[in-house]
N, C-alpha and C positions, 0 to 999 in steps of 0.2 A: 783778815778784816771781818767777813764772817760772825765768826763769834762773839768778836768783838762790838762789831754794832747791835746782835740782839743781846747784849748783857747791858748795853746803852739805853738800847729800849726799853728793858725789865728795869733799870734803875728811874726813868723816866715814867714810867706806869705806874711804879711803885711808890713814886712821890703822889700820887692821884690822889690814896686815901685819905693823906693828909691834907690837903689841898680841900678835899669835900668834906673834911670834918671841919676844917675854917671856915669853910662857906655855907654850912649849915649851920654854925655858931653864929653867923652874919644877919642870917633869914631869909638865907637861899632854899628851895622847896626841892624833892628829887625830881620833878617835871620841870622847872626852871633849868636847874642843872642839867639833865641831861638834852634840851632842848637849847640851850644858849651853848653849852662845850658844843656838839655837833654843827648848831647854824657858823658859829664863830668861826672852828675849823675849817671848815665847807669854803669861807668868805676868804680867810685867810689864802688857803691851798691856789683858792683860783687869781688873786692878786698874785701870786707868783709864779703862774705859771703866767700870768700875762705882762709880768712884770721881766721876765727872766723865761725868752722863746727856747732856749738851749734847753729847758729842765725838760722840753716836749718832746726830745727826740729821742729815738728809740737808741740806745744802747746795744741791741743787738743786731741791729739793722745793718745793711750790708757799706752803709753810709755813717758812719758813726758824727761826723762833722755836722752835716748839714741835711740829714734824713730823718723827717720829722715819723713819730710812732705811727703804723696803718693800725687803725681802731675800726674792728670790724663790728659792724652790728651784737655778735654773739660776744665777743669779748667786753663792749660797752655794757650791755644789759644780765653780766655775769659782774661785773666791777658795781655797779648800782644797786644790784640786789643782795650784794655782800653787806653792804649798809643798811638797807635800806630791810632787809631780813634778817641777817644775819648779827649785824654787830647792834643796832638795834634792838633785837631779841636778847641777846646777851647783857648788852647795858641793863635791860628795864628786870630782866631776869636777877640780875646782880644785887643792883640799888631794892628793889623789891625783897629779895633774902636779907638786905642789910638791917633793914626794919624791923626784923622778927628774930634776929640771932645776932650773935656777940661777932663781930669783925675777925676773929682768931678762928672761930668754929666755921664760919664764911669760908674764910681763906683757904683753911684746911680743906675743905669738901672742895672747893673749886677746882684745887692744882691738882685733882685726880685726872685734870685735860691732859697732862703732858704724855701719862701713860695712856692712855685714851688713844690719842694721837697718833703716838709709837704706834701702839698692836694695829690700828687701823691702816697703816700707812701699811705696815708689812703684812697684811691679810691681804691688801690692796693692790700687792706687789709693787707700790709705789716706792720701796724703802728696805734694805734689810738690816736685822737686829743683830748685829758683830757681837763678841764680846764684850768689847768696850764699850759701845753705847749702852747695854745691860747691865755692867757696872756702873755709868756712868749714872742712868737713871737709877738705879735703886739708890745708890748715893746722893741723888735731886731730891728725889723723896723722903727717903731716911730724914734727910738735911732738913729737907721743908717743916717735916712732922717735928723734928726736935725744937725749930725756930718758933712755932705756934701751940705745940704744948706747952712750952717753958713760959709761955703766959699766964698758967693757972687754970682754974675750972672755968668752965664755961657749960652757957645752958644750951640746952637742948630745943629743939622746937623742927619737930618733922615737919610744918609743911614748909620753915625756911632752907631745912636742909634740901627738902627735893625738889625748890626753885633753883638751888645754889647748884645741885646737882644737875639740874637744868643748864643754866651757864655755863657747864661745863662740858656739857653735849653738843649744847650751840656752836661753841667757841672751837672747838674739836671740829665739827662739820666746817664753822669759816674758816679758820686755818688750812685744814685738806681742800677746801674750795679755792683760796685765796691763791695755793700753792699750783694752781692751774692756770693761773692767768699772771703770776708774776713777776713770768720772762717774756712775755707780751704787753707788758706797758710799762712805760717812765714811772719809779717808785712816787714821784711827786703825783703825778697824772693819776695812778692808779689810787691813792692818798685822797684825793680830790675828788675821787666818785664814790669812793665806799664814804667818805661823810656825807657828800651831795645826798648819797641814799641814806643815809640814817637821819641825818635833817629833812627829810621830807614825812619820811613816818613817823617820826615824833612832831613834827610840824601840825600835819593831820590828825595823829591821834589827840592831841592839844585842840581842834579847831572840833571835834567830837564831845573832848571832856569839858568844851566852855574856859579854854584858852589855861594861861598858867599865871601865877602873880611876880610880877616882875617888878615889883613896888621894891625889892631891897637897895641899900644905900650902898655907895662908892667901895667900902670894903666888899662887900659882897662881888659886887663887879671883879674887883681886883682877884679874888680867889679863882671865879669862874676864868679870866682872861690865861690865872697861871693852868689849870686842867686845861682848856683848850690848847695854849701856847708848848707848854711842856709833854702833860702828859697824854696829849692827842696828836699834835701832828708831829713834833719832833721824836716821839714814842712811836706813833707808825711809820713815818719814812725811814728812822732806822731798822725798825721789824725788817718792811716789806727788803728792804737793802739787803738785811741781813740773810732771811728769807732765800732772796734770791742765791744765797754762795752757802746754805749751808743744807739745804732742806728743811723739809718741816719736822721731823724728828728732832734735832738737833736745834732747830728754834725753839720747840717748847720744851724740850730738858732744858737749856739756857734761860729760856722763862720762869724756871721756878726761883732766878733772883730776883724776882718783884717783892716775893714774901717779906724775904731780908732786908730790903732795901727798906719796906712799909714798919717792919719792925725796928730796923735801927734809928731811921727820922722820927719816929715816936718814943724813941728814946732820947733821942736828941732835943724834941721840936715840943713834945706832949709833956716831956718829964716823967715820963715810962722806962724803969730801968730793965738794962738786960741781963737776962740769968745765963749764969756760965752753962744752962742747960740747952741755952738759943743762940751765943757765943760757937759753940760744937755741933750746931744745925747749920749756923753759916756758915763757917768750917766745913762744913762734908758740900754745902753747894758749889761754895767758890773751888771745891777739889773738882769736882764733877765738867766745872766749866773749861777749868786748867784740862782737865783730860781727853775732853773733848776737842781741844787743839791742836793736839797732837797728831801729826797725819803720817800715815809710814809713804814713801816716795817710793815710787816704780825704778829700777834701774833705768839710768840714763837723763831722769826727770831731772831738773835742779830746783824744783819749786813743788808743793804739794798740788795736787789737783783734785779737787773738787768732785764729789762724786755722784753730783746729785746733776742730772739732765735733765735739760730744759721739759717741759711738757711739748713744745716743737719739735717734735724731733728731728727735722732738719737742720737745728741747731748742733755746733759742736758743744762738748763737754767744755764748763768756764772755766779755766786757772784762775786760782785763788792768789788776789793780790799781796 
């Protein structure tokens, strides 16, 4: 399941682009955008957690039934500042590079996170780098690079590249962050404070910049409700899910099928066709993801188990459903 919910995710994120190239064809602004996805989510997340008291409780808990999550001060204000810092800083880092360079050249600089990630994780001793994961990521890569070259030239413009490279440092840091508090809170719960926090800082940085314009019409809405709906919160509740049963290594190799996803709906959705040059990009990701599912079992095991341990460590090791 694992894998399978962050390739859910990556498909869901990866509808984003397109989603905000509708809504800026609407007369939606990038401070509208990423101030209404954020508040929306934020809105959403906490209707159901109070809509639906079971999403509250802790999963690892010694109570699975009826033992709602302990939300320690330190894990509250690590969950709020991932938003509220972190993803934040990445969104405005993003949409900001999107402005000054071509969506392909973007993309390409960005997914340098995944390897990013890796070496960090395993520098960190968080993580080690098997064989197979090392195949697996240069085959993410390889794959990614094929899927956004086969677009054509593209321009250049340094100081988009070294925001976009930015966002990818950011996002590298919230992922290794996020990955420490992600078996200490309800995926929905923990969901609900990283927007809590990113709508609060775009909130304020809005109330600094003399607010945003919110004058666009009913299509516009509609685009913004699908980026919040899709590719915010059902985009992060599968991550963080995901997240939790596979590590962070293996979530962001798995993350590099947002590219493909972004490239083939704009095939599909833009009238953007694909070159058999980004056909054999998505090809080497979707290998990469297959491979990465493959678990060898311990003697005796009848089920792969998981290798990645909680940041608790008085937790046991999860079986992978």
């Amino acid at each position: 399941m694992g894998p399978a919910l962050c390739l859910l995710s990556a498909a869901c994120f990866g509808a984003m682009a397109i989603f905000g190239k509708l809504a800026y064809a609407a007369g939606v602004s990038p401070g509208a955008l990423l101030l209404v996805r954020f508040g929306l989510a934020a809105g959403l997340l906490a209707m159901l957690l109070l809509l639906r008291p079971g999403l509250r409780r802790d999963p690892a808990g010694p109570d699975r039934q009826t033992g709602p999550a302990h939300v320690t001060l330190g894990v509250l204000v690590t969950a709020l500042g991932l938003g509220a810092v972190g993803y934040a800083a990445q969104a405005s880092l993003y949409f900001a590079a999107l402005e000054l360079m071509d969506a392909s050249l973007l993309s390409l600089v960005f997914y340098t996170y995944p390897l990013l990630v890796t070496l960090t994780a395993v520098l960190l001793g968080r993580d080690s780098l098997t064989p197979g994961r090392c195949a697996a990521l240069v085959a993410a890569s390889c794959g990614t690079l094929l899927v956004l070259l086969g677009t054509g030239g593209v321009d250049f413009h340094l100081l988009g590249v070294a925001l976009a490279f930015g966002a990818a440092v950011t996002y590298t840091v919230y992922i290794l962050v996020a990955d420490t508090v992600v078996h200490r809170l309800p995926p929905v719960m923990l969901s609900a404070l990283v927007m809590a926090g990113a709508a609060l800082t775009l909130a304020a940085r809005a109330l600094v910049m003399d607010g945003v314009d919110l004058s666009f019409g009913l299509q516009g809405w509609m685009w913004l409700a699908c980026i919040a709906v899709v590719s915010t919160v059902l985009a992060m509740l599968t991550f963080f899910a995901g997240l939790r049963r596979t590590g962070p290594s293996t979530a962001a190799i798995l993350s590099t099928f947002e590219p493909v996803v972004t490239t083939a709906l704009a095939a599909f959705t833009l009238g953007e066709i694909l070159t058999p040059v980004q056909v054999a990009g998505g090809l080497l990701v979707l290998s990469s993801a297959a491979a990465l599912q493959v678990r060898r079992a311990r003697p005796g095991q009848h089920g792969p188990v998981s290798r990645q341990v909680s940041a608790d460590h008085s937790l046991p090791p999860r079986v992978n459903a």
